[in-house]
C-alpha positions as CSV (number, residue, x, y, z in Angstrom):
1,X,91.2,125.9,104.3
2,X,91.4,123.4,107.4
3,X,89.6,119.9,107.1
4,X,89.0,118.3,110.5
5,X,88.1,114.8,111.1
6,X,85.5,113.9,113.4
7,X,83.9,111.4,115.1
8,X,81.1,111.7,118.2
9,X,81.8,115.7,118.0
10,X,85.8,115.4,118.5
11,X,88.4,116.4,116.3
12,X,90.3,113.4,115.7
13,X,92.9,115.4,113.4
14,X,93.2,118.7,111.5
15,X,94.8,118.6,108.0
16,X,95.8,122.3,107.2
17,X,95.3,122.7,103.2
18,X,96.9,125.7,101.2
19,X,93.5,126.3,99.1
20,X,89.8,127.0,99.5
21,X,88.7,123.3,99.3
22,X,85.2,123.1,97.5
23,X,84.6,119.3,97.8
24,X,85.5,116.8,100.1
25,X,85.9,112.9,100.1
26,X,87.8,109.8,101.9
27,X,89.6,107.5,99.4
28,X,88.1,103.9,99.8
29,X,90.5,102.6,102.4
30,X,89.6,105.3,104.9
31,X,93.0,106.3,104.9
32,X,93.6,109.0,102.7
33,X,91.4,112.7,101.8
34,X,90.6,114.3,98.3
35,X,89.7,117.5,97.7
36,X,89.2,119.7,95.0
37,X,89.2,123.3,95.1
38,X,87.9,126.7,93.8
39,X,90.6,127.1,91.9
40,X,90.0,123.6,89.9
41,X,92.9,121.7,92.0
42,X,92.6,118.1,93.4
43,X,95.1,116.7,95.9
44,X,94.9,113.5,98.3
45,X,96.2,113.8,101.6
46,X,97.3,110.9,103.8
47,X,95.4,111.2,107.0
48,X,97.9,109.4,109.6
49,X,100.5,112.6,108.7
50,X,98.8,115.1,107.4
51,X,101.0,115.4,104.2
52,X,100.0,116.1,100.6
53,X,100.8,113.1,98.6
54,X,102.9,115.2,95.9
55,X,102.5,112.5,93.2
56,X,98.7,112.7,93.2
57,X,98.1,116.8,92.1
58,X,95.8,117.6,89.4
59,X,94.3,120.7,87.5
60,X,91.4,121.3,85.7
61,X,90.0,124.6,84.6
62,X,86.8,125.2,86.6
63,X,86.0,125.1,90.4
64,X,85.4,122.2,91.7
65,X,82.2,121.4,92.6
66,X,81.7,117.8,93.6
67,X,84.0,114.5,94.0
68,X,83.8,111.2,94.5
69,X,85.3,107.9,94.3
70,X,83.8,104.6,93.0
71,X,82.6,101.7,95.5
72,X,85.6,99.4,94.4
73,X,88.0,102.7,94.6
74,X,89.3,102.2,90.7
75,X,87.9,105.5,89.5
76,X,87.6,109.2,90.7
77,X,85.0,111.4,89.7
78,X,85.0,115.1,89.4
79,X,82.3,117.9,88.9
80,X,82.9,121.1,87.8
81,X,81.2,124.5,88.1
82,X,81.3,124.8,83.9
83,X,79.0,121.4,84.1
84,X,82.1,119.1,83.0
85,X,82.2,116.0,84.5
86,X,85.5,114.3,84.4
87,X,86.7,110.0,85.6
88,X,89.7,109.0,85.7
89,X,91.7,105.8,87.4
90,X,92.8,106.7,90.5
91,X,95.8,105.1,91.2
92,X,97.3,105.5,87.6
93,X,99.1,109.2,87.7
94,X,99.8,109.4,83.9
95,X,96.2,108.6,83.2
96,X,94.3,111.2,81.7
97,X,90.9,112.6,82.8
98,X,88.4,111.3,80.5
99,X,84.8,113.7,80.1
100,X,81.7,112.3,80.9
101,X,79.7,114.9,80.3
């Protein structure tokens, strides 16, 4: 899959991803993307290089169907195609997904 950025119709930068990404969203400080994917992955690139940030890769079982982050950009939130809805702190990697469905 290949995310572009853009603004007023031009791509401003192409992140090339190694997955079918299902759901899209910009971490709160505009610099970072996180996508999940059909096959239930989540990873966060940084925008200014392009780069997976290796230390934030998650799995769940389903495809992912919807993502988001909260307003203050403490929590991510995750849909899944099996109707599971999943939070968890985003800037903690050992914390575990909680279900909120």
């Amino acid at each position: 899959g290949l995310a572009q950025l853009i603004a007023a119709s031009e791509p401003l930068e192409a992140i090339q991803a190694d997955r079918n990404i299902s759901a899209i969203t910009f971490a709160p400080d505009s610099q970072q993307l996180i996508a999940g994917s059909v096959d239930g992955s989540i990873q966060r690139w940084d925008i200014a290089d392009g780069k997976v940030d290796a230390s934030f890769e998650y799995q769940l079982d389903e495809y992912i169907t919807s993502i988001a982050v909260s307003p203050d950009g403490q929590f991510l939130a995750v849909g899944d195609d099996g109707g599971g809805v999943y939070v968890r702190p985003l800037n903690e990697p050992q914390a575990a997904w909680q279900s909120a469905s």
